[in-house]
N, C-alpha and C positions, 0 to 999 in steps of 0.2 A: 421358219417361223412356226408359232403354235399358233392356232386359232382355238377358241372357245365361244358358244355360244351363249348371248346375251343373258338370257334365260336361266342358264345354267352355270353354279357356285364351284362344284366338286371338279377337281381336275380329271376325274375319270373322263369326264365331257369332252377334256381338248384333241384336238385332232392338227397334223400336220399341214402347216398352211407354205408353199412354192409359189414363187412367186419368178416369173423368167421375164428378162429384160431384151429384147429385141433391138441393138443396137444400128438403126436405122440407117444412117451414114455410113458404115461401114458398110452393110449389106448393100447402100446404093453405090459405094465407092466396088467393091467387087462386081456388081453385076453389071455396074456402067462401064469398065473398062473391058468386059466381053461379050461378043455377041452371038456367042451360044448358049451362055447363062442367061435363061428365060427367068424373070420375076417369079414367077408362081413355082417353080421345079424350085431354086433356090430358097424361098422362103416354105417350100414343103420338107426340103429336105433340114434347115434349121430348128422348122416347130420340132420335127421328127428328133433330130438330133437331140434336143431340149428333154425331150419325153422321154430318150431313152433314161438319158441322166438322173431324172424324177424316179424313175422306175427300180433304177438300179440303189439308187439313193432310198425309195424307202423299202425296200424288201434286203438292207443293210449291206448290198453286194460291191457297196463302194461309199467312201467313210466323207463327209463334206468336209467336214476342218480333213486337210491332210496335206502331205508335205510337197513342196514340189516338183519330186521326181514321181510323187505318188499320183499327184495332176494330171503328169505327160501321158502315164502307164493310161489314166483313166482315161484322158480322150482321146486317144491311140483305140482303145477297144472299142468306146463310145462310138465314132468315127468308122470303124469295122463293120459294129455291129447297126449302125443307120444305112451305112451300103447294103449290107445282106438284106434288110427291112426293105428298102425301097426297089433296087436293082429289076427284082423281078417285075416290078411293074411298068419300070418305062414310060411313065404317066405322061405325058406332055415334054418330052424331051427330057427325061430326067438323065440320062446317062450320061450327057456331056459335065452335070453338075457332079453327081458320085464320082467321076473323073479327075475332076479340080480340084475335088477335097484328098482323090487320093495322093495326087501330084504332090499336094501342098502339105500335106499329113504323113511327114513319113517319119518316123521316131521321132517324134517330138518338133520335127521342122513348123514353126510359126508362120500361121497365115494371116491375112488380117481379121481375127478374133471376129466373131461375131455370138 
């Protein structure tokens, strides 16, 4: 999305507006079916996951419209690169989660999306 503020006529104003969906049921349906997936590791490692994508997205290192092999490639690195972010810290049981996604994340292998 663009955003612009009120105030302001000139497109020079507008600025890019993300907006991320947090598909709740799905994130209860993974984490209820395991009991080493802690609520707070898994939804830290989601936000995180989210962010990397915003990041990469606007610093142009990965295109939004794009194809669907081009998707896999992106949340394959996406995915990688939330491990490396998180891994080191081990926050509250975080390893068993970076685990799950890797198990379920392997060239393109579909988990249930969140």
């Amino acid at each position: 999305y663009h955003g612009k503020p009120h105030d302001r006529a000139l497109p020079s104003a507008s600025f890019d507006f993300y907006r991320v969906c947090l598909q709740d049921h799905n994130i209860l349906k993974v984490q209820g079916g395991r009991r080493d997936l802690g609520l707070f590791p898994l939804l830290l490692y989601i936000v995180t996951h989210e962010l990397v994508h915003l990041v990469r997205f606007s610093q142009f290192l990965a295109r939004f419209e794009a194809s669907e092999a081009e998707k896999l490639q992106e949340e394959t690195r996406v995915h990688r690169l939330t491990g490396k972010i998180l891994e080191p810290f081990n926050y509250m049981n975080m390893l068993p989660v970076i685990r799950y996604y890797e198990d379920h994340w392997q060239g393109g292998l579909q988990y249930a999306h969140l």
